[in-house]
Each structure stands twice: as C-alpha cells, then as structure tokens.
N, C-alpha and C positions, 0 to 999 in steps of 0.2 A: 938827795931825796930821790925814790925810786921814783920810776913812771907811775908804776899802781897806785901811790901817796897822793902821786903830783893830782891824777886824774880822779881820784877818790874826793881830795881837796877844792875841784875846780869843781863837780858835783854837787857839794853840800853849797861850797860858793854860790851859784847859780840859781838856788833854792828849788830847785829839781828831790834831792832828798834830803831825808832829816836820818839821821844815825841815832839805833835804837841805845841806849849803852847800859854796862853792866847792871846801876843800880837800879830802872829801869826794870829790865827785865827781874832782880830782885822781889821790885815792889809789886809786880804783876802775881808772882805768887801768893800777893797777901790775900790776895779778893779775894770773895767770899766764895765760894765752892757752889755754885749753882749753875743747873744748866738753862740755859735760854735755846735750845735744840731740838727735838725730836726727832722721830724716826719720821721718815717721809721729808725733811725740808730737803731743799735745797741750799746751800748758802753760797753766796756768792761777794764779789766786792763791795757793792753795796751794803748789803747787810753782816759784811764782817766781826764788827762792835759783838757779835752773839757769839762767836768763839773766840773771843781775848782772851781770854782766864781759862780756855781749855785744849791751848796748844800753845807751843813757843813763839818767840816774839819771830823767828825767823819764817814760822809755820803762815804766822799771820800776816806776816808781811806779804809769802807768796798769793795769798788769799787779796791782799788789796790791790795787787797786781796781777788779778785775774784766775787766778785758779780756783777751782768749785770743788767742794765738796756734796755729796748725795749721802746725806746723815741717814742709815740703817740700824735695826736692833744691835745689841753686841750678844755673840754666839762663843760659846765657849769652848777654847782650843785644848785638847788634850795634850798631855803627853805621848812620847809612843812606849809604848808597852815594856822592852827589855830598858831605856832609860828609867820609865819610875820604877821598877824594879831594883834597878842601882842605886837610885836615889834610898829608896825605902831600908835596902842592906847596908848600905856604905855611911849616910849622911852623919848618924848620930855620932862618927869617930870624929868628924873634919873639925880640924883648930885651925888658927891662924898663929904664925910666929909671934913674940914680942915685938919684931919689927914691922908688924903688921901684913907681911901677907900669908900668902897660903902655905900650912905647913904639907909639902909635898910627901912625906911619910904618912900624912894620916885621910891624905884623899886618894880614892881609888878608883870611881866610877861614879855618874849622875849629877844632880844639882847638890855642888857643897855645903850650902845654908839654904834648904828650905823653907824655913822657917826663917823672919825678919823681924827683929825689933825696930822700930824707926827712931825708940829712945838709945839705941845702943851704940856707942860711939864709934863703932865701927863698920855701922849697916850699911853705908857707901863702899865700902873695897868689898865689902860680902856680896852685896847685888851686885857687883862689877866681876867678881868670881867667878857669882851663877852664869851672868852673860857670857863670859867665858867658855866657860865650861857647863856649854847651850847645849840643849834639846833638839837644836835646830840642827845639826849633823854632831854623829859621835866618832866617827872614824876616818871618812873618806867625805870627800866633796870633789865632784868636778862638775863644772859648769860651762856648756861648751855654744859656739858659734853666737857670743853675745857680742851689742853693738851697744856705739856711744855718737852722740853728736855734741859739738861744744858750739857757741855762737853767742853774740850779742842779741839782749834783749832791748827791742825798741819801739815805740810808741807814734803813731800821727796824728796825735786829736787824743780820741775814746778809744781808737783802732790799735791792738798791743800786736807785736811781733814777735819772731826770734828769727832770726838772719845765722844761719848756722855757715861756721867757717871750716869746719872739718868734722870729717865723719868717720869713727875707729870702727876697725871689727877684728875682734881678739879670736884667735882659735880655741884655746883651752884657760880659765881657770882648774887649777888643782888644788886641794889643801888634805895632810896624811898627819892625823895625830897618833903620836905611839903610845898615850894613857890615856884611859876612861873609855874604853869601847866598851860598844857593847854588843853589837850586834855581828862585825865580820873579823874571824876568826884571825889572829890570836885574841884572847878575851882575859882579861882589860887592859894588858897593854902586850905591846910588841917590845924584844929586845932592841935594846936602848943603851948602848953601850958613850955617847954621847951626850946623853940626858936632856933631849930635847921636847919639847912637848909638842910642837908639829913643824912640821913642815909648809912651804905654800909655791906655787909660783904661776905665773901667767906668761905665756908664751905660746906662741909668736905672733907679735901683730900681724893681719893678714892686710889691713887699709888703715890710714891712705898708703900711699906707695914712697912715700920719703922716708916711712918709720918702719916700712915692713922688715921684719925680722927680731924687733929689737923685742924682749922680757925680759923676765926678774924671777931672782927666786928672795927666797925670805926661811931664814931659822930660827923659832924661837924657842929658849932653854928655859929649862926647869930651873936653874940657877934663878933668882930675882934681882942677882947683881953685875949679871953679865949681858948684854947690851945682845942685840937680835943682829945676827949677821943676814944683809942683806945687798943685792947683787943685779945689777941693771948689766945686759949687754946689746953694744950698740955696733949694729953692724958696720956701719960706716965707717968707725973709727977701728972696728975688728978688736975690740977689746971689750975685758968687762970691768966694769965702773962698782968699786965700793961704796954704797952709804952709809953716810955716818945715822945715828937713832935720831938727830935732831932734821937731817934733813929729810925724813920721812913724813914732818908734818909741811911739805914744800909741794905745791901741783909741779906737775909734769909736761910735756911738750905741748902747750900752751890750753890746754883744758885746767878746769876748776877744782879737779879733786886731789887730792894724798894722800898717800898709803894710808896715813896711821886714820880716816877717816871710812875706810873702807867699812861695809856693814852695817855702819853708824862708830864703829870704835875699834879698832885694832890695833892698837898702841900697847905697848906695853904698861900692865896694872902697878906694878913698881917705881915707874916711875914718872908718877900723879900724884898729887896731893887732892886727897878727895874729902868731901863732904856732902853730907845729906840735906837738902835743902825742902824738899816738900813728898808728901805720900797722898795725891789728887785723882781727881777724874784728872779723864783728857781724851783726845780725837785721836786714831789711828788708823790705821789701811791694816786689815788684820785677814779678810775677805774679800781681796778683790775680784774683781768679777770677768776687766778686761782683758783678754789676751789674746794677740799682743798689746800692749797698752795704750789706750785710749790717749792724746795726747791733749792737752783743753784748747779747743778753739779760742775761747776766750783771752788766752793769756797767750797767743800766738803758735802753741807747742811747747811750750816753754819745759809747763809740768804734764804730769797725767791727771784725768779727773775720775776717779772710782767715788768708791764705797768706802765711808769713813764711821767708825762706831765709837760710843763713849764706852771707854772702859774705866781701872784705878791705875796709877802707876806711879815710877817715883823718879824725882828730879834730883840730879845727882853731879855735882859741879868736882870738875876736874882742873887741879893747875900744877902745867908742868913744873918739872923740877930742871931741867935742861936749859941751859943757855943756850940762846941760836934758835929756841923754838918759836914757829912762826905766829902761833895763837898764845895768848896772854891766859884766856881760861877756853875750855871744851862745857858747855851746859848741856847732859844729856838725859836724855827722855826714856823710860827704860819700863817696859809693859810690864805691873805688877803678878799677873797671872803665866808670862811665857818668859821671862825676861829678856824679850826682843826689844830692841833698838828702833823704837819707829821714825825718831829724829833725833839729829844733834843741831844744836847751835856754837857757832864759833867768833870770840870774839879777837879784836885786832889788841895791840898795848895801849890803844888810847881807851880801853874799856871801851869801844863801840862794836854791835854788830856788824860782821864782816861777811861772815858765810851760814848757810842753811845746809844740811843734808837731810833728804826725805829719803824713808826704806816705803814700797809699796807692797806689802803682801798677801801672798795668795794662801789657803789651805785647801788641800783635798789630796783625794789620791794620787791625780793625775797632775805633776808638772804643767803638763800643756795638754787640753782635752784633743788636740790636730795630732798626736803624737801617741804612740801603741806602749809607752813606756806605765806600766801602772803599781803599786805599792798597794800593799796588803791593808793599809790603814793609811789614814790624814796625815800629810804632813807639812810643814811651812814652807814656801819657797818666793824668795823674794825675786817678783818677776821687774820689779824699775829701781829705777833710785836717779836720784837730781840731787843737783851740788848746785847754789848760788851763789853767787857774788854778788850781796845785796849792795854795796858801795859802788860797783865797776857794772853793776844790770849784767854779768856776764855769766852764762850757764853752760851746765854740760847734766844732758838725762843720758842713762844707761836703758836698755830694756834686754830682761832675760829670758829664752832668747832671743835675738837680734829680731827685728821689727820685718827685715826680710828672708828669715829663718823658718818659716809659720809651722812646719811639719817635725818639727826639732824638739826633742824636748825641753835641752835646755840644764835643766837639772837630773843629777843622778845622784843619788844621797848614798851612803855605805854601799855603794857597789862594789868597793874593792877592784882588785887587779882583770876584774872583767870592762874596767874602763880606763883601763891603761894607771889605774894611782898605785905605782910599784915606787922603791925606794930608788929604782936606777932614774925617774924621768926626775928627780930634786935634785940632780949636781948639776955644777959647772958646764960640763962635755957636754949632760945633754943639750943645757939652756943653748949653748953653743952651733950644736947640731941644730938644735930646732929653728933658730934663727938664719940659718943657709940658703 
C-alpha cells in the first residue's frame, strides 16, 4: 500500500475527514436549481450550505476550509471577433466520426458545436471539442515568468494554514496549434506534414535549485488513436525521460498537479468515456479583479479569494479508458457561455473525492494592468489555479504571472514568432539547450 493510501487511511481513521464519493457528488446534481446568493454576499465557511448545489463538491469543500467568495453580477464574455467569425463560416460543416470523435476533414476553424443539445447522446465529447478547440487562444500561447508554491495545509484550533515546502518558477510556458487559427498568419492552419494539432512545452525550471533545468515538451496529433508523445528532460540524469499517456495523469516532483489536469483538462478527448450529467447554474471566477492574486487569509493562502458570478454550464463526467490511470473518473465543470473550465474534480478507484482544481479568471484587454502589453479587445486570461489534495490537505496554487513578477505580463495570446513560438523551440535539442 502506498504512503499516500496509508496517510489518506489514517485521516479518515482519526475522524479528521470524511471523503466526499462519487454517488454523492451524483446526488448533489439533483437539488433543485435555486440560488441562495446574491450579488454583494460574501460567503464564507460558515455559511457554505448556500452554494452546495452551485459549485462541485471539491469547490465546496475548499469553501469549508476557508476560502471566500465575493458573489458579483455575472457580465457577459464575448468572443474575439475573427474567432466567431470562424465559428459563423466553418461550424455548420463539423460531424463527428462513428467512433465518436471529431471528424478532422470537416472542422476548420472556431467553436465545432455551437450549438448543444443536452438531449443528444453525444453533447459530452461536443462540449469537450469546443473546449478544445477554445476561444481562449487560437494559435500561439506563451505564458512567461509564472510561479507555483506546493505545501501542506494545516490547522491550530479555528486558525487554517499552509506551510509551503517548495516554491517553482518556470520560465516559459508555450503551446503552437497548426489548425483552426485565426488570427496570426498562416490562416487556418500551418503546413503539417506530421498531422499534429499542437504542440506545447514548458521549460526550464528556473526554482528551486535541485530541478532547475528540467521541462517537457508534449505532441498532440490529429490521429484520435495515436497516443500524445510526450517528453520530460532531467538534467541531472542528462537525459530525456519518455511518458507513457497514462502517466500523465501522475503529479510531478512532489507537488499536486498532472499534466493531463492542466487548464482544468488537457488530456486527450479520445481517450475518455464521456457523459452529460447536468446543464446548471453554478459559481465561477470569470472577472477577477486581483492581480497578482489575492491569496485568502482565511484559509492560510491556500486559495485566492476574488470575484465569483452565477452563471449556466454543464457538468460533464469523464472516465478513462487507460489502465494505469491515476483517477477512477474526472467530473468537470465547463462555462455554458465560453466553454472555459472553471473546475474539475477528481476522484480516486475507491469512488471518493481525491483532488480539486480551480482555474481563476481574468477578462479585459490588459493581461496584467502593471504591464504595457495591451489587445485591441477583451480577452480571457487565467491569472491562478490551485490543485488539492482533499485526502492528504496537500496543495499547490500557481499565479500568472508569478506573484513576484508584478511588471510582467504574463500572457501573450496569438503573438506568433514575436514571442519566441517558432516551430524550432518544440524539439528535443531545444528542450535540451534550454535546460543547460
């Protein structure tokens, strides 16, 4: 039995926690649809019981363990301009295969299902599609000088903590799709002689000083039955490290998160068995307000505490097909109106609640207002995210960018090769190079 089991087991033993489990969480969908909210509350641990039935059970757990929400109107996020225009030209071609997923002949640009049936047996991998194939970047992505802290959460009395054990700071995220652009030239895709549909990588740790050096890149193809080649190199061993697709759902050098959690969901849509479970209000960070992000005193830093709004969205349950995978199912939270990821919950094989991820996001033109970088229109940019370990009280918050970055942007959305996302920084050599 591993450590994480044994120490999971001696928790619930102790009567310290109670483990929320699938059916559970199930039954929470059933309530009735009303909000107990407004705009102006505050909520807090005490008064939790008022958003059970309007966020996941992961959401609500962090909420009895301290983290506040400040309930605002909900404000409606557009698209940006040459995306719904893709959307408007392109949507009415997209099918999906017989074997259910995307038929890559007949998608070309924009959101592939606009439009959702929630009676349609297949309106789970469609909403999973659009997420995909998001509004939120159409070309290029890089994300630069962001930080992470991982640490145990703990308690003296009423007094919450978070005792942080190590503290990341990454140089670059990058991610380069060659389909569905729209905006930085070539338009709508790049030759692709590979048939991939983007590229991603992160490198090179710059802290602590035992991991500096080490990233990853990640390929994923247009193929739905060819497994994403992905790639860790570790300096110290002066080698780079294959992963296999199952162990992508595994944390990493002792923090809470994995890959395929990244964003709220970066897993490959092929291989999930999906179903539609609910089409709800619910509470999101869709407008944040703090930057850098507010950490809640209450709950030690654990989480942030912004601006949370009721909006619809839909609940959309994932279970792997992979042996070896570390979660049993993914329950994800998925904004009816942007199809952003504001949460996922993840549970273990004994069907109990294991992990929580929260996305916190910002809209407006500016990234970061301390920063001269600005965009012609609104646009999403998710400035935190928190990974729990509701079993193990063990966390890890990201903030983008890094919390002592303040002047930074942060995000640069379709910049293209004016911020370094060329096809030479996605191989091996570079990942290599950059690691030195």
């Amino acid at each position: 039995m591993s450590r994480r089991v044994v120490l999971a087991l001696l928790l619930f033993s102790c009567g310290t926690a109670r483990a929320v489990t699938l059916e559970e969480a199930h039954q929470r969908l059933k309530l009735p649809e009303q909000s107990q909210v407004k705009p102006g509350d505050v909520v807090t641990a005490k008064d939790a019981e008022k958003i059970k039935n309007l966020v996941s059970p992961g959401v609500h757990w962090l909420v009895t363990h301290g983290m506040e929400m400040n309930i605002i109107e909900h404000t409606r996020i557009e698209e940006p301009p040459a995306y719904r225009q893709a959307t408007e030209k392109y949507s009415a071609q997209v099918k999906l295969t017989p074997e259910g997923t995307l038929d890559e002949n007949t998608y070309v640009a924009g959101r592939p299902f606009p439009l959702i049936d929630a009676n349609d047996p297949m309106a789970a991998v469609k909403i999973m599609y659009n997420f995909e194939r998001t509004q939120y970047f159409t070309d290029d992505l890089t994300s630069r000088l962001f930080d992470a802290d991982t640490g145990q959460m703990t308690h003296d009395g009423s007094k919450r903590g978070y005792r942080i054990e190590r503290h990341f700071v990454f140089d670059a995220l990058r991610l380069l799709k060659y389909i569905g652009r729209t905006e930085q030239e070539p338009i709508p895709a790049m030759p692709n002689p590979d048939r991939v549909l983007l590229k991603g990588g992160s490198y090179p740790i710059l802290e602590p000083f035992d991991l500096k050096g080490i990233g990853g890149l990640s390929y994923r193809y247009l193929d739905s039955k060819k497994y994403d080649d992905t790639w860790l190199y570790l300096p110290s061993l002066r080698r780079v490290r294959r992963l296999s697709t199952a162990q992508r759902s595994d944390a990493l050098f002792g923090q809470d998160l994995d890959l395929d959690s990244a964003g709220g969901f970066a897993g490959q849509i092929p291989w999930f068995d999906w179903k539609l479970l609910a089409y709800r209000p619910g509470l999101a960070v869709g407008h944040g307000k703090h930057l850098p992000p507010k950490p809640c005193e209450s709950d030690g830093g654990v989480t942030f505490c912004d601006d949370w709004e009721l909006g619809k969205g839909y609940v959309v349950e994932a279970t792997p097909k992979l042996a070896g995978y570390a979660y049993s199912k993914r329950i994800i939270f998925v904004d009816g109106e942007t199809f952003y990821i504001p949460y996922t919950d993840m549970y273990d094989h004994r069907g109990e609640l294991w992990k929580t991820a929260v996305n916190f996001g910002k809209y407006d033109k500016k990234p970061n207002p301390n920063a001269p970088l600005e965009y012609p229109f609104p646009r999403t940019f998710l400035y935190g995210f928190v990974m729990v370990d509701t079993q193990l009280e063990h966390a890890t918050r990201a903030a983008i960018p890094g919390m002592g970055f303040r002047n930074e942007p942060g995000w640069y959305i379709n910049q293209g090769k004016d911020m370094g996302v060329s096809e030479d920084w996605f191989t091996i050599s570079a990942l290599i190079q950059g690691g030195r």
